[in-house]
C-alpha positions as CSV (number, residue, x, y, z in Angstrom):
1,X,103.9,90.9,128.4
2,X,104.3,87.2,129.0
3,X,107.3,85.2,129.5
4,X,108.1,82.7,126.8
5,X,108.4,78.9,126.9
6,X,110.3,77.6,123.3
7,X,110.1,73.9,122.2
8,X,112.3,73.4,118.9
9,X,111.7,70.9,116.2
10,X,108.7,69.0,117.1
11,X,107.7,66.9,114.8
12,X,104.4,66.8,112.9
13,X,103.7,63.3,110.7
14,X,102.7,63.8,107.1
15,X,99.9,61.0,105.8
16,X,103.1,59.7,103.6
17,X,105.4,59.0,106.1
18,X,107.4,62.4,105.7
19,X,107.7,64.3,109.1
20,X,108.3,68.0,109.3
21,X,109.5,70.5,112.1
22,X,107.9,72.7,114.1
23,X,108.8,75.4,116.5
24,X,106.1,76.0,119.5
25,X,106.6,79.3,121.5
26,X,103.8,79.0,124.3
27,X,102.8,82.1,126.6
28,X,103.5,80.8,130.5
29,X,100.6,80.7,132.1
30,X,98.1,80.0,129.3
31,X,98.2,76.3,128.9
32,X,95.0,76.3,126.8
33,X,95.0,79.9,124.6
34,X,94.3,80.0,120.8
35,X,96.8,79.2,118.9
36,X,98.4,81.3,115.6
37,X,99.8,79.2,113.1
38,X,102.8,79.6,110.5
39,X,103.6,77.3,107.5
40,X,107.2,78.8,105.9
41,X,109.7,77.3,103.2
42,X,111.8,80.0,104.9
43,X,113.0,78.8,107.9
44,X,111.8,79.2,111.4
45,X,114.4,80.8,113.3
46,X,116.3,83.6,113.5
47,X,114.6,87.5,113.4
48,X,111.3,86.1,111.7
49,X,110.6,83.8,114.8
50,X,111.7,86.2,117.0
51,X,109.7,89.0,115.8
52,X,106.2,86.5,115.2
53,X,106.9,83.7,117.3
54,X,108.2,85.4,120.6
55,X,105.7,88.7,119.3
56,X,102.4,87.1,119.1
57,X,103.2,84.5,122.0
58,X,104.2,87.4,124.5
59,X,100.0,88.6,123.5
60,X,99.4,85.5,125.1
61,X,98.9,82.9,121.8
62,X,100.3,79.8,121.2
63,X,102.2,80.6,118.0
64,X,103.5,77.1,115.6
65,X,106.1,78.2,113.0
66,X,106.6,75.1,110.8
67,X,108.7,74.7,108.0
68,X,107.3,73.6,104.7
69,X,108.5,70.1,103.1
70,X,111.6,69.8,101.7
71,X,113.6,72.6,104.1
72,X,114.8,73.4,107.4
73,X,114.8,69.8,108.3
74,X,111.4,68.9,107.2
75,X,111.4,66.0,105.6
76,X,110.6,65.4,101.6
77,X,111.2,67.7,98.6
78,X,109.9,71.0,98.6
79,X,107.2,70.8,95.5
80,X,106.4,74.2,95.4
81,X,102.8,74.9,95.5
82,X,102.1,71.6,95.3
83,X,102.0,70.0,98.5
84,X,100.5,72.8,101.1
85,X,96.7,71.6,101.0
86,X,97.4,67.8,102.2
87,X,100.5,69.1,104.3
88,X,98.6,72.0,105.5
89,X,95.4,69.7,106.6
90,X,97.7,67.2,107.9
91,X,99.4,69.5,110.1
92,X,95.9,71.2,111.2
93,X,95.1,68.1,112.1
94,X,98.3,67.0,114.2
95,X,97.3,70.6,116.5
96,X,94.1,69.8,117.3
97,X,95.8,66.7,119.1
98,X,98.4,68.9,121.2
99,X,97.5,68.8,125.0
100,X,97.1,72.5,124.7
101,X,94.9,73.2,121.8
102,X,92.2,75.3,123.3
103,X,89.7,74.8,120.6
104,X,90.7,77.6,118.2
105,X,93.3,78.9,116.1
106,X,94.3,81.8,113.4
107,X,97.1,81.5,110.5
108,X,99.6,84.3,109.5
109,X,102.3,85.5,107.1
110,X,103.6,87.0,104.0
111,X,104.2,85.9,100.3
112,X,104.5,82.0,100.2
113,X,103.5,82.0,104.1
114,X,100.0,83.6,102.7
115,X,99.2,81.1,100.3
116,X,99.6,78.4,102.9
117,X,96.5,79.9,104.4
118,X,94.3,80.3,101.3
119,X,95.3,76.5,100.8
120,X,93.8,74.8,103.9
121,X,91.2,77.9,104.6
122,X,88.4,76.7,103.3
123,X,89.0,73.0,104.2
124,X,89.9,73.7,108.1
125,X,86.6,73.8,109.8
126,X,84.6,76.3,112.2
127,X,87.9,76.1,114.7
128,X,90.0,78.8,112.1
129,X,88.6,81.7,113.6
130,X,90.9,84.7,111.4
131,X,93.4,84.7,108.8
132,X,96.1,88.0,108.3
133,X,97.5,87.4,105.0
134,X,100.4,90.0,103.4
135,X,101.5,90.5,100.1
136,X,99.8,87.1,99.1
137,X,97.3,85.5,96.9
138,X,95.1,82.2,96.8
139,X,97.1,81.8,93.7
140,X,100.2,82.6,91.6
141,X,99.7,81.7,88.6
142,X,98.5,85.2,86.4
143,X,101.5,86.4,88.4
144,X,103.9,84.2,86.6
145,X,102.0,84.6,83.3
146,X,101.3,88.0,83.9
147,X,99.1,89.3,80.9
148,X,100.0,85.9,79.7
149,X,103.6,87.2,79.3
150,X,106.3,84.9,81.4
151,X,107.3,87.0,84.6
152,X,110.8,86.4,84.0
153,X,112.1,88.2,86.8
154,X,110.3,87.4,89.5
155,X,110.3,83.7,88.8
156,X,114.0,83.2,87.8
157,X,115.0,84.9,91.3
158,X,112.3,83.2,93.2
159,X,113.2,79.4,92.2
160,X,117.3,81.3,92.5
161,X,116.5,82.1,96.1
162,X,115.1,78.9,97.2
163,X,117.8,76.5,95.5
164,X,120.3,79.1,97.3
165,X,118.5,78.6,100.6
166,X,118.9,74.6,100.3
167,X,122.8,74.5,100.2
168,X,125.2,75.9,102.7
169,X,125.1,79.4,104.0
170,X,121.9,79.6,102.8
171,X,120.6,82.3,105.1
172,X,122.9,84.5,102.5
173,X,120.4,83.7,99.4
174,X,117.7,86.5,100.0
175,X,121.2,88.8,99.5
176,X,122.4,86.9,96.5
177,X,119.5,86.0,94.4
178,X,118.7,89.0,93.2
179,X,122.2,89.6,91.7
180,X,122.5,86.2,90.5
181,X,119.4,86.8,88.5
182,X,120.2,90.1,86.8
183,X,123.4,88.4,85.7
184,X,121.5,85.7,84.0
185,X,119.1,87.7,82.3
186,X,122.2,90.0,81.1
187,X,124.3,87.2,80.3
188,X,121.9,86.5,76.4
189,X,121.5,83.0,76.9
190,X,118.5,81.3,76.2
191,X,115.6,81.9,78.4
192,X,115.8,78.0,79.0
193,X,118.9,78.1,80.0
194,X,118.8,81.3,82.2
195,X,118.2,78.8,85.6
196,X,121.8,77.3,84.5
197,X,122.7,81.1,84.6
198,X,121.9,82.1,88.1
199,X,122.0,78.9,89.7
200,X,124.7,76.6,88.0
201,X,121.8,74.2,87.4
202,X,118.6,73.0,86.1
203,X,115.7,74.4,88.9
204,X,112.6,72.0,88.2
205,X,109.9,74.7,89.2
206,X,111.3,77.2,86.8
207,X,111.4,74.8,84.1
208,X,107.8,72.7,84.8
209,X,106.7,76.9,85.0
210,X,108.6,77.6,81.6
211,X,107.9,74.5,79.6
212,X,105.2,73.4,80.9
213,X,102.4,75.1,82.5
214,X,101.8,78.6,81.1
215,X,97.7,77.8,80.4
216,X,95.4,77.7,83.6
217,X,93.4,74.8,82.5
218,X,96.4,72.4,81.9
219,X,96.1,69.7,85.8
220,X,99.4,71.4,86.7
221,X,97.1,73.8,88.5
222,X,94.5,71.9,89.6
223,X,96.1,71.4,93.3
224,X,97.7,74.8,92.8
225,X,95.4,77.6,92.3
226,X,92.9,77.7,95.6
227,X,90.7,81.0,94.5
228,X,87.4,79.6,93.4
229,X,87.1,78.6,97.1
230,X,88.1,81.8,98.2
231,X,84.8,82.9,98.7
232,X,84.0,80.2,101.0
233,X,86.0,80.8,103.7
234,X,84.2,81.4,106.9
235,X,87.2,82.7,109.1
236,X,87.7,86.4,109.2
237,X,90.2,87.5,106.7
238,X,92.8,90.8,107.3
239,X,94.9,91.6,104.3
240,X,97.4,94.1,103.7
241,X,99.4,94.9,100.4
242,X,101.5,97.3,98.6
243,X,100.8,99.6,95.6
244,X,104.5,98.1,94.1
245,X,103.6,94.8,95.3
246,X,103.7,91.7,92.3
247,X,101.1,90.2,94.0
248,X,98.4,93.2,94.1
249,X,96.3,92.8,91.5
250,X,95.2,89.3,92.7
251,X,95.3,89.8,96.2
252,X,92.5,92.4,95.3
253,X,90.5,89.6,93.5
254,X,90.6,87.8,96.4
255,X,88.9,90.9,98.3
256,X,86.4,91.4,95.8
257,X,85.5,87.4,95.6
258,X,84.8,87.4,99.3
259,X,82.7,90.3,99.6
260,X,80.8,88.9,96.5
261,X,80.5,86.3,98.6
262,X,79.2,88.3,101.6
263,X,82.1,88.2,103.6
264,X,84.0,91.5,105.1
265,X,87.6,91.3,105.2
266,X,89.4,94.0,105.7
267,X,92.1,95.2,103.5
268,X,95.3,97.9,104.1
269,X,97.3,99.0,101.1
270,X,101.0,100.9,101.7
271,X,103.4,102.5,99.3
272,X,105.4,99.1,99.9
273,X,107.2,96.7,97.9
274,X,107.3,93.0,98.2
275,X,110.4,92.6,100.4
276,X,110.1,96.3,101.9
277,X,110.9,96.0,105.4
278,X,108.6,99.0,106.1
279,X,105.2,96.7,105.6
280,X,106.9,94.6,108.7
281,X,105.3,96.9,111.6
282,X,102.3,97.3,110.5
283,X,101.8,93.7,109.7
284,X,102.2,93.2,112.9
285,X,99.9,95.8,114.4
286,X,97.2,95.3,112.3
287,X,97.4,90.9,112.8
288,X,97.4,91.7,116.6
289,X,94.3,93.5,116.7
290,X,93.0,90.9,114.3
291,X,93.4,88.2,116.4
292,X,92.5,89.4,119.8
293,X,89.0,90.7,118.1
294,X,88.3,87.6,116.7
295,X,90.2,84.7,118.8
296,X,89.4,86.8,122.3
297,X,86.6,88.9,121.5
298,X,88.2,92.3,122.0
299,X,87.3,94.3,119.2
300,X,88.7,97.9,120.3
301,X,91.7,97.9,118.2
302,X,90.0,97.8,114.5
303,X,89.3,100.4,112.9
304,X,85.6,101.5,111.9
305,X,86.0,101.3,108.3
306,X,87.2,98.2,106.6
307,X,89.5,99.6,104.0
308,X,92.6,101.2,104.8
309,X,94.7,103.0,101.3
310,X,98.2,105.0,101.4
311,X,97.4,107.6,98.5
312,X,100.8,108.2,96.6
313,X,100.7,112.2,95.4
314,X,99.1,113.0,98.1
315,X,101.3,111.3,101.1
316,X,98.4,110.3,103.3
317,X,96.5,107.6,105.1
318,X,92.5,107.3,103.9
319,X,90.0,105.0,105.0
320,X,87.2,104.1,102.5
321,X,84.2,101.6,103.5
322,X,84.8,99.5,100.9
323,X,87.4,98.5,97.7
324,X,87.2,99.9,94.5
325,X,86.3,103.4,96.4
326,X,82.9,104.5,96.8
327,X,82.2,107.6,94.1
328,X,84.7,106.7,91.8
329,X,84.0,106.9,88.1
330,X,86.0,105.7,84.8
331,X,87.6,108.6,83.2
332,X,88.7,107.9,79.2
333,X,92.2,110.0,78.9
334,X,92.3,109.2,75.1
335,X,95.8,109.0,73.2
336,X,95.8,111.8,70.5
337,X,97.5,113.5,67.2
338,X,101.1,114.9,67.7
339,X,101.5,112.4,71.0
340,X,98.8,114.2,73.0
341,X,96.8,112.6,76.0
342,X,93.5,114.0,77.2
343,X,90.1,113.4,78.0
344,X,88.6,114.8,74.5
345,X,87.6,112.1,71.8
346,X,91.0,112.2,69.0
347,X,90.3,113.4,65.9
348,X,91.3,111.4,62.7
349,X,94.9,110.9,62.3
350,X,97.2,108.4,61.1
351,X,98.7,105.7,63.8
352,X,102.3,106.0,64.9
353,X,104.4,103.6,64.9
354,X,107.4,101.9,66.5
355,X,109.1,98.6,66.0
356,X,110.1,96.3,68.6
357,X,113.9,94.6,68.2
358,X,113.4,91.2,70.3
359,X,117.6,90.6,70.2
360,X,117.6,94.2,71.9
361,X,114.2,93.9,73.7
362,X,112.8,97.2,75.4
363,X,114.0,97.7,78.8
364,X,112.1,98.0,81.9
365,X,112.9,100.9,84.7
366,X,111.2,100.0,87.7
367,X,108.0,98.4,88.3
368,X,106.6,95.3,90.4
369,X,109.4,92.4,91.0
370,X,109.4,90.3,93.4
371,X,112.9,90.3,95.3
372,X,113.7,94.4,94.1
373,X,113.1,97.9,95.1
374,X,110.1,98.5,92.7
375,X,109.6,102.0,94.2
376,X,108.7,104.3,90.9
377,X,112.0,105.4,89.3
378,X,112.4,108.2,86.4
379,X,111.5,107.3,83.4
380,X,112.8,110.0,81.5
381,X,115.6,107.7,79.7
382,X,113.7,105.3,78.7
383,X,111.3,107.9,76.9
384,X,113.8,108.6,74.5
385,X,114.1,105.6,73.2
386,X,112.4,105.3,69.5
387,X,110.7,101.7,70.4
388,X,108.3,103.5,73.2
389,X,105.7,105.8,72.3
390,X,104.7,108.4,75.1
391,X,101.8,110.3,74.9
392,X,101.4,113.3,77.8
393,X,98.5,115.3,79.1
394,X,98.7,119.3,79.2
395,X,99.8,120.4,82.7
396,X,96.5,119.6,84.9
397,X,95.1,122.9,86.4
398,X,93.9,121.4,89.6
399,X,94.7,118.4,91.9
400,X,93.1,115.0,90.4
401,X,92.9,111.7,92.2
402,X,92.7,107.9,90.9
403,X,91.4,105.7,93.3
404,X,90.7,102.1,91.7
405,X,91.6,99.7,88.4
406,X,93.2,101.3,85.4
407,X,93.5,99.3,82.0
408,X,94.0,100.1,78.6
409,X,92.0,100.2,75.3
410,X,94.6,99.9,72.6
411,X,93.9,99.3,68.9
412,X,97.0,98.2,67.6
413,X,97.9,96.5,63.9
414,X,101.6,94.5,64.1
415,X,103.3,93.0,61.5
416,X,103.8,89.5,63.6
417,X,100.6,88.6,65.4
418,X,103.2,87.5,68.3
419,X,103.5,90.5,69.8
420,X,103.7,92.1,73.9
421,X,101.3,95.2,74.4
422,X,102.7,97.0,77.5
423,X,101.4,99.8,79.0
424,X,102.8,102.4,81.8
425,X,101.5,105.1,83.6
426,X,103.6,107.8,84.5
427,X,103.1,110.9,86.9
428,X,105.5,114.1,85.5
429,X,106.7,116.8,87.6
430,X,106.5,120.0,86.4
431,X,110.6,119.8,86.2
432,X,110.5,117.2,83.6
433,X,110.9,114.1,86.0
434,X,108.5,111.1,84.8
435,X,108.0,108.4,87.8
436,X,106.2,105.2,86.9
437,X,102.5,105.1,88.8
438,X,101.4,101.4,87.1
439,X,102.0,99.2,84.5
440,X,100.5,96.2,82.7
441,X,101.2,94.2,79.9
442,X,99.2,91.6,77.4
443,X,100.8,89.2,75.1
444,X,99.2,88.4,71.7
445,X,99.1,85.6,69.8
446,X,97.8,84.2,66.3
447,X,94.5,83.4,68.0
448,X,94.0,86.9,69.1
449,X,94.4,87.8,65.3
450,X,91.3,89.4,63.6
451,X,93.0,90.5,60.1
452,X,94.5,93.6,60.8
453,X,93.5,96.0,63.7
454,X,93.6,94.7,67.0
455,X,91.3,96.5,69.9
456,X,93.8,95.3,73.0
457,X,92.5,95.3,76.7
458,X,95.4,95.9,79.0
459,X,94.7,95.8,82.9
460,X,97.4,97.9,85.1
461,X,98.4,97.2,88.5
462,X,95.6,99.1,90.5
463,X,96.7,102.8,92.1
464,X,95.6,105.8,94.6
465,X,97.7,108.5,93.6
466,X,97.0,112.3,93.6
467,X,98.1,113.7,90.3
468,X,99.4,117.2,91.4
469,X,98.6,120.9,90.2
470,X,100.8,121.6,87.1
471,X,102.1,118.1,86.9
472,X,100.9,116.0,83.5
473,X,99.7,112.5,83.1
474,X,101.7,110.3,80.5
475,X,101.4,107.3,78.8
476,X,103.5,104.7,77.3
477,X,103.3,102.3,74.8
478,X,105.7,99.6,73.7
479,X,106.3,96.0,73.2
480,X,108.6,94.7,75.6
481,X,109.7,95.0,79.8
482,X,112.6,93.3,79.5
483,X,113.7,91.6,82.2
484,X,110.7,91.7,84.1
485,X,108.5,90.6,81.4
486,X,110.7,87.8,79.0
487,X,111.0,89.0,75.7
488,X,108.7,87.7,72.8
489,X,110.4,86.3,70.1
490,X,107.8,86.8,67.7
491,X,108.0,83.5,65.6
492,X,105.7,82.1,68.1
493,X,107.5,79.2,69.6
494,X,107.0,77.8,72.7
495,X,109.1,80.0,75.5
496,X,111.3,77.4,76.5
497,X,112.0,76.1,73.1
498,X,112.0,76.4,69.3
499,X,115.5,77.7,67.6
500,X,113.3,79.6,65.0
501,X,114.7,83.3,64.3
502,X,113.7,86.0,66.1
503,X,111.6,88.2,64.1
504,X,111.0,92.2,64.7
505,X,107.2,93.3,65.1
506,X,106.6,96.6,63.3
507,X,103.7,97.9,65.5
508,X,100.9,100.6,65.0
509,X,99.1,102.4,67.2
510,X,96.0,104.1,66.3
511,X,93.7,106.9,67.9
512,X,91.0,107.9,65.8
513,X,87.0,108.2,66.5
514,X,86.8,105.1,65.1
515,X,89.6,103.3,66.9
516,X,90.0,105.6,70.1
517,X,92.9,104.1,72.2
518,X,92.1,105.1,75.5
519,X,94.2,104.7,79.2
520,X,90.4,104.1,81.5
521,X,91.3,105.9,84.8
522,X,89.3,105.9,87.9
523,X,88.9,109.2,88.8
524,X,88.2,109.9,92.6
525,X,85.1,111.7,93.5
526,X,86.4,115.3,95.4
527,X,86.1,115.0,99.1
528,X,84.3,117.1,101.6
C-alpha cells in the first residue's frame, strides 16, 4: 500500500467561465501513474473519498473526485443531465494538462457518477483506457417514463435529495428524502404540486421532467440521452448491477448495444438495490482488477468468463459467457379459466375483470425505487384486494430456473383507453408467502386504441431466480403501482395539468385461444 498525498479544491475552468472543484489524491512515489477519474453531484469528501479516493490511490492511481456544477463549491447551477458532456470534456481536457498525467486514464462510479462516464466516453479519445460503471445507464429517461408511466417515486425523492443536499446540513438529505417523499405522495395533492410537498418548493427538474419532457424525441433529450453512441466506445467497459436495481433494464441495453457492436464488457449482477451498501465491496473489487488489467496490463484478477449473475432461489454465484444466458428458451405460462397459470394453451372462457379507482389508486409493495429497500416483500395483502387479478401455477414438481427478459402478452379491453397495464411476477412458498420476482408496467393511451381488445406488450425488469420444488409461479394483473408508478387519471390530461375528473377504467382481461394472454419466461436450460 502506498502512502497518500491529498490536494483539496483545485480548480478546473469550464469553457463559460464557471470553475469547479476537484480533489486529487496522488500515490507517493508515482508522479506519472494513470489516473482514475470521478465526476459527482454528491460531494467529494467524507466516506466516499475515503473509500475511492484514498482506495484506488493506495493501488498506486492518481484518483480526481470532482464535483459536478452547481454543488460542493463548483461553480454554476446544477442542470441535471444537462451539462456533463461539455463539463465532462472540459474537465478531460484540463487533466491531460496536469504535470502528472501519465498519458492514460479510467472513469468510475455509481448512479449519476455512471452517467458522467457514458457522457464524455465516446468523445474522450484513445487515452480512456476502462470505464467501471454501477447501477448506471447512458441514459435515464425510460426510467423516469418507465413503460411511459411517470416514475413518481424515484423522481420526486431524487430532485428531494438534491434540493436537500444544496441547503444546510445537507449531508442529512440521503436520510431525509426518502421520508419527505412518502409524505408527499400520501399527503393527495396534486402530482404537480407534490415537489411543494416534499420540498417546500417548486424543483425545476421535476417539473421540466413532469410538464415537460415525457416523449424521447422532444430536444429536451437531445444533450441528455448518450446511448446511440454507446456502442462506440473503445475503452473497456466493467458493469455491475442489481436484480432490484431501477436502472437494470437499461444498463442491460447498454451491454447488449456494445457487444452488437463487438465490444466485450463485462457485466456482474447482485441481489442488490440501488442504495444497498452491500454492492459497495464488490464495486470496488471488481474496478481494481479492472483497472490494473487494462491501465497496467495485469490481467490475473478477471475472471475467465465475462458474465457474472447472483441467481435468487437458488442463493448462488454463476458465471455465464455471455448476457441473455446461453440455452435459454422463452417459455409461454399462459393465464387461464378459474385464475389458473400454466404452460397449456387456455381454453375458451370469458375475461375477468377488475376496475381500477384512480382517487384510491392500487398500491405497490415493493419493487425497484431508487432511494428504498426494494428487496421483494409479501405480497399476500395486496392479492386480496378486488382491483388485482392473480393468476397462480399448480405447485411445480421439480426445480425451474429463469435466466433472461420476461414481458407480458396481455389482451385487455378497458372502458377509458387511458389506462396502466402492470404486471408482477411473484415466487409462492409452499406456506402461502408470495415475494415479488419482477415487475413492469405499460401506460395506454387513445392512440394505442384499436376498437375494443387491446393485445398489450409489457417488458419486466429482467431476473435469474430458481423457482423451487413445490413452490408456484403467480401472476398479477392490475392498473396502478401507486406510488412508484403516478396514478393515471384516465381523462387523459397531461400529468402535470388538466382539472378534468378522474374517471375509473373498468378493465378486462382475456385468455382464450384466440386472445392467449401469456407472462413469456425464459426458462434456463438444466445444467451439467
Amino acid at each position: 500500500m502506498r502512502r497518500v498525498r491529498l490536494q483539496r479544491d483545485l480548480p478546473v475552468p469550464m469553457p463559460d467561465g464557471v470553475t469547479l472543484l476537484a480533489d486529487h489524491y496522488a500515490p507517493a512515489g508515482d508522479e506519472r501513474a494513470p489516473v482514475i477519474l470521478m465526476r459527482s453531484p454528491y460531494g467529494r469528501r467524507g466516506l466516499f473519498g475515503w473509500y475511492y479516493g484514498r482506495g484506488f490511490a493506495r493501488q498506486g492511481f492518481h484518483v480526481v473526485i470532482q464535483s459536478c456544477r452547481g454543488g460542493f463549491g463548483s461553480g454554476g447551477l446544477l442542470d441535471p443531465l444537462g451539462d456533463e458532456h461539455d463539463d465532462g470534456l472540459a474537465t478531460i481536457a484540463w487533466l491531460r494538462k496536469q504535470p502528472w498525467y501519465g498519458g492514460s486514464f479510467a472513469m468510475f462510479g455509481p448512479s449519476y457518477l455512471g452517467y458522467t462516464q457514458w457522457a464524455v466516453a465516446p468523445y474522450a479519445g484513445p487515452e480512456l483506457r476502462a470505464m467501471a460503471t454501477q447501477i448506471t445507464a447512458s441514459q435515464f429517461r425510460d426510467a423516469a417514463y418507465v413503460g411511459g408511466a411517470f416514475a413518481l417515486e424515484s423522481t420526486l425523492s431524487w430532485t428531494t435529495l438534491t434540493d436537500g443536499m444544496s441547503r444546510r446540513f445537507g449531508g442529512a438529505a440521503l436520510l431525509t428524502a426518502p421520508r419527505l417523499t412518502r409524505r408527499a405522495v400520501l399527503s393527495g395533492r396534486p402530482v404537480a404540486e407534490l415537489d411543494l410537498a416534499s420540498a417546500g418548493r417548486p424543483l425545476r427538474f421535476y417539473q421540466d421532467l413532469l410538464m415537460h419532457h415525457a416523449h424521447p424525441d422532444v430536444p429536451y433529450w437531445d444533450k441528455r440521452d448518450f446511448s446511440p453512441k454507446v456502442g462506440e466506445v473503445d475503452a473497456a467497459v466493467t458493469m455491475l448491477g442489481g436484480w432490484y436495481d431501477v436502472f437494470l433494464p437499461w444498463q442491460l441495453k447498454d451491454y447488449t448495444a456494445m457487444r452488437a457492436a463487438g465490444r466485450r464488457p463485462y457485466l456482474t449482477i447482485g441481489p442488490w438495490y440501488h442504495i444497498d451498501t452491500r454492492h459497495g465491496r464488490p464495486a470496488m473489487a471488481e474496478s481494481l482488477a479492472w483497472f490494473r488489467a487494462h491501465l497496467l496490463g495485469d490481467f490475473s484478477g478477471l475472471r475467465p468468463d465475462p458474465v457474472r449473475l447472483y441467481v435468487t432461489g437458488a442463493e448462488e454465484w454463476r458465471d455465464f459467457p455471455d448476457w441473455p444466458a446461453p440455452g435459454t428458451r422463452e417459455q409461454r405460462w399462459h393465464l387461464q379459466h378459474g385464475f389458473g397459470l400454466g404452460t397449456d394453451g387456455p381454453l375458451d372462457a370469458p375475461p375477468d375483470r377488475f376496475r381500477y379507482h384512480p382517487s384510491h389508486p392500487t398500491p405497490v409493495i415493493g419493487g425497484p425505487v431508487l432511494l428504498g429497500d426494494s428487496r421483494p416483500r409479501d405480497q399476500r395483502r395486496l392479492e386480496q384486494r378486488r382491483d388485482v387479478l392473480v393468476y397462480s401455477s399448480a405447485a411445480l414438481e421439480s426445480d425451474v430456473e429463469m435466466i433472461g427478459p420476461v414481458r407480458g402478452e396481455l389482451f385487455v379491453r378497458s372502458s377509458t383507453p387511458y389506462v396502466d397495464v402492470v404486471v408482477r411476477v411473484c415466487d409462492v412458498y409452499p406456506d402461502g408467502r408470495s415475494y415479488n420476482v419482477c415487475e413492469g408496467v405499460r401506460r395506454l393511451s387513445a392512440s394505442d386504441s384499436l376498437d375494443g381488445v387491446r393485445r398489450v406488450s409489457v417488458d419486466l425488469w429482467p431476473i435469474a431466480h430458481r423457482f423451487g420444488r413445490d413452490h408456484r409461479i403467480r401472476v398479477h394483473v392490475a392498473a396502478g403501482a401507486y406510488p412508484t408508478i403516478a396514478r393515471n387519471p384516465g381523462n387523459g390530461d397531461p400529468l402535470g395539468g388538466g382539472d378534468g375528473a378522474m374517471v375509473p377504467a373498468d378493465v378486462e382481461v382475456f385468455h382464450s385461444p384466440d386472445r392467449p394472454s401469456a407472462v413469456v419466461l425464459p426458462l434456463c436450460a438444466p445444467r451439467g
